[in-house]
C-alpha positions in Angstrom: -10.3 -27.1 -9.4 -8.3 -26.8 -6.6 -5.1 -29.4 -7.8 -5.0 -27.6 -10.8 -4.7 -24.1 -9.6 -2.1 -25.0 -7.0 0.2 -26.2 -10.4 -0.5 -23.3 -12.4 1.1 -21.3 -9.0 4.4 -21.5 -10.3 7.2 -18.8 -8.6 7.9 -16.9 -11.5 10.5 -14.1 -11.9 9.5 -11.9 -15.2 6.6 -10.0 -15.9 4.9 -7.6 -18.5 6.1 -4.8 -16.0 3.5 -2.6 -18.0 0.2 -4.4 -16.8 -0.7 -3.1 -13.2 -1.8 -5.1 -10.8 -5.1 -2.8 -9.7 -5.1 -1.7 -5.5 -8.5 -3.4 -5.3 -7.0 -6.9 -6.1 -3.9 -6.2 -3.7 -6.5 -5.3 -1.5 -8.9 -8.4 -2.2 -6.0 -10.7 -2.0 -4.9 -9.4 1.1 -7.9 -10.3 2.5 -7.7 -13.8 1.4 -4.6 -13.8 4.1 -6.9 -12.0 6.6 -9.0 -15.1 6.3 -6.4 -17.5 5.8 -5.7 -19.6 9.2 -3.6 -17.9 11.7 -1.5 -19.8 14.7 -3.4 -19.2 18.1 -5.5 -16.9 16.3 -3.1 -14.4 17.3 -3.2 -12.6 13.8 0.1 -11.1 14.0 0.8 -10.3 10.7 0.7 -7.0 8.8 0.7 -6.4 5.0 2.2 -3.2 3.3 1.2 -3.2 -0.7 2.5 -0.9 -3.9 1.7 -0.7 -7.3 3.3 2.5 -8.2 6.7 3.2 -10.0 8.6 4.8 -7.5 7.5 2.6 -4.7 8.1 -0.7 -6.4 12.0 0.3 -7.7 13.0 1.0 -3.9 11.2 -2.3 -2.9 12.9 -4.0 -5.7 16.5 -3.1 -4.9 16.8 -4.7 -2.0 15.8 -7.5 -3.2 18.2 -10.8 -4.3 16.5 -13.0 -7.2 17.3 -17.0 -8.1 20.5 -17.6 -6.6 20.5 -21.7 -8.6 20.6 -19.4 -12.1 24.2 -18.0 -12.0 23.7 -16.3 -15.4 20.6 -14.5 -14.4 20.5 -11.8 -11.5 17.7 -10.4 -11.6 14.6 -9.3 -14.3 15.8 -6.7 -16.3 13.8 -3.3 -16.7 10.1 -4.0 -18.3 10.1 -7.3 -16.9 10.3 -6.4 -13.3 7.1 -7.3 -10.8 4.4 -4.4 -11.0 3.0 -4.8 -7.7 4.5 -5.8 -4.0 2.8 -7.0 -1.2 4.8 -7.0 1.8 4.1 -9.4 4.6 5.3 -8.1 8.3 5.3 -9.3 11.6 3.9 -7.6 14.5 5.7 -8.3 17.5 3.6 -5.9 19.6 1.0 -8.8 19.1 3.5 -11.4 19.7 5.4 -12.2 22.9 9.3 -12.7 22.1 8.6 -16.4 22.7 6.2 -17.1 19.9 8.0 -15.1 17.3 8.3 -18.4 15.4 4.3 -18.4 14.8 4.9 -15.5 12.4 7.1 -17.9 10.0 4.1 -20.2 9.9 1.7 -17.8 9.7 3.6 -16.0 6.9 3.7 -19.2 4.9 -0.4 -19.6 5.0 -0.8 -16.4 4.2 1.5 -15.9 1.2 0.1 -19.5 0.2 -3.4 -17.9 0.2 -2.5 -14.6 -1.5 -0.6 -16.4 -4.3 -3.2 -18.9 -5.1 -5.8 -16.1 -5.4 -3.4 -14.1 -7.7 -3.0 -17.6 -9.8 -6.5 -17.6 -9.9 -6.8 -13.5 -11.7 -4.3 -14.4 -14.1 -1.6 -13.1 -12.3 1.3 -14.6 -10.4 4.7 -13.7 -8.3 7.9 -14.6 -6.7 8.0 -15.5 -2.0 11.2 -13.8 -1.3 12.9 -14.1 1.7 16.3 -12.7 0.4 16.1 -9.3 1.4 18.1 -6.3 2.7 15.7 -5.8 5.4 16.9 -3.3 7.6 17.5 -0.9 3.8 13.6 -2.0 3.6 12.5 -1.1 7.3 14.1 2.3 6.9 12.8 3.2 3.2 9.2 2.0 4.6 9.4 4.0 8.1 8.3 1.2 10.1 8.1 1.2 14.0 11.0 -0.8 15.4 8.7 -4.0 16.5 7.6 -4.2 12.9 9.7 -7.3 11.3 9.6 -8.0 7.8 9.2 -11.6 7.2 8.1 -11.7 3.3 8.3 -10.0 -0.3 5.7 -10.8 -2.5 6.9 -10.0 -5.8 3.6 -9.6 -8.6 2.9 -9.3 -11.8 1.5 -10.3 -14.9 3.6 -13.3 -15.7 6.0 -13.5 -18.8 7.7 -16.9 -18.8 6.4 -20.1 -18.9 6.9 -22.3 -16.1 7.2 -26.0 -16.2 7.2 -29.1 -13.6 9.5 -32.2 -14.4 10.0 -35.4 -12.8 13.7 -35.3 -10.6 16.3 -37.0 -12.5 18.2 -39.1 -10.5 20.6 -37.6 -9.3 18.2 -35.8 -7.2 19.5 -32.2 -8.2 16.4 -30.7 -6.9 17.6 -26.8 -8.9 15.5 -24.9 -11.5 16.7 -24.1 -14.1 16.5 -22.8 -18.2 16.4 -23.9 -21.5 17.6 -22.0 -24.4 14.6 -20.2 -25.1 14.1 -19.5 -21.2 11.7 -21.9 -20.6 11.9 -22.6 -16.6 11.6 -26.1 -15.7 11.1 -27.0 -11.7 12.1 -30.8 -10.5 9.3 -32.2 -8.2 9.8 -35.5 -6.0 7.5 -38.1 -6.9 4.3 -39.0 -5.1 5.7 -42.1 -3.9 8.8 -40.7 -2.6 7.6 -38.4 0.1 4.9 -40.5 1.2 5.5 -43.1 4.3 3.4 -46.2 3.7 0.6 -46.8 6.1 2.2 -50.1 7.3 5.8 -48.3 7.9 5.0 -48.6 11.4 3.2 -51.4 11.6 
């Protein structure tokens, strides 16, 4: 059911580094975003995927992990993502003026490709804190290549849980002692506008 796998597609940050994420799902989950709707059906975006050692450690440096835990940086060795898909922008596709329809389209399509990793048993991390131009240059990629996402993977090895906003409305994650990760969600009836609000 659909509900239920959008809550089970938590943002998680450890993994069992160990178990690989195999090219044919990065491949098939990629083409979930292929399929995934596109604005103007320009199809703009490019995806660059690794699942090997060497690959993921230079991805993984220039990345910058849960800034709301201040007494966690980053996941240590063995619990690091084993796979990275890599959503780009292509803005020989894109006139300068539309370069705003690859944020949207980057959103559907890192929607799509975690909800179909949710659905292997796998899960990941949408980073957009990233040292993009150390990135650009350790990828090669032509100059009208952007990088717009990091898709951080893996086999998850934390347990993610969602509770209610207390009322102070400090909307942070955060930890338990025994790491559990706890994410505050609004309630239903706070972000919807009643039908008669404008009546």
């Amino acid at each position: 059911m659909l509900k239920e796998l959008v809550s089970k597609n938590r943002t998680y940050r450890r993994f069992y580094e160990e178990i690989i994420i195999p090219e044919k799902d990065l491949l098939s989950l990629i083409e979930l975003a292929r399929l995934s709707a596109s604005p103007r059906n320009r199809q703009s975006l490019k995806f660059f995927f690794s699942n090997k050692e060497d690959t993921n450690k230079k991805i993984f440096e220039t990345l910058s992990w849960a800034r709301a835990l201040p007494n966690w940086k980053q996941p240590k060795k063995g619990e690091r993502p084993s796979a990275y898909i890599i959503v780009l922008g292509d803005n020989s596709i894109l006139p300068k003026v539309e370069k705003s329809y690859h944020e949207v389209a980057s959103g559907i399509a890192a929607q799509s490709i975690m909800l179909g990793a949710t659905e292997k048993g796998f899960g990941g991390c949408i980073i957009a804190a990233i040292k993009r131009q150390q990135l650009k240059n350790y990828l090669q990629l032509s100059e009208y290549i952007d990088i717009l996402l990091v898709l951080a993977m893996g086999k998850p090895k934390e347990n993610v849980i969602i509770s209610e906003m207390p009322k102070n409305g400090n909307y942070n994650y955060w930890r338990d002692e025994k790491q559990n990760h706890y994410v505050p969600k609004r309630n239903l009836e706070d972000i919807v506008l009643k039908k008669n609000y404008l009546e």
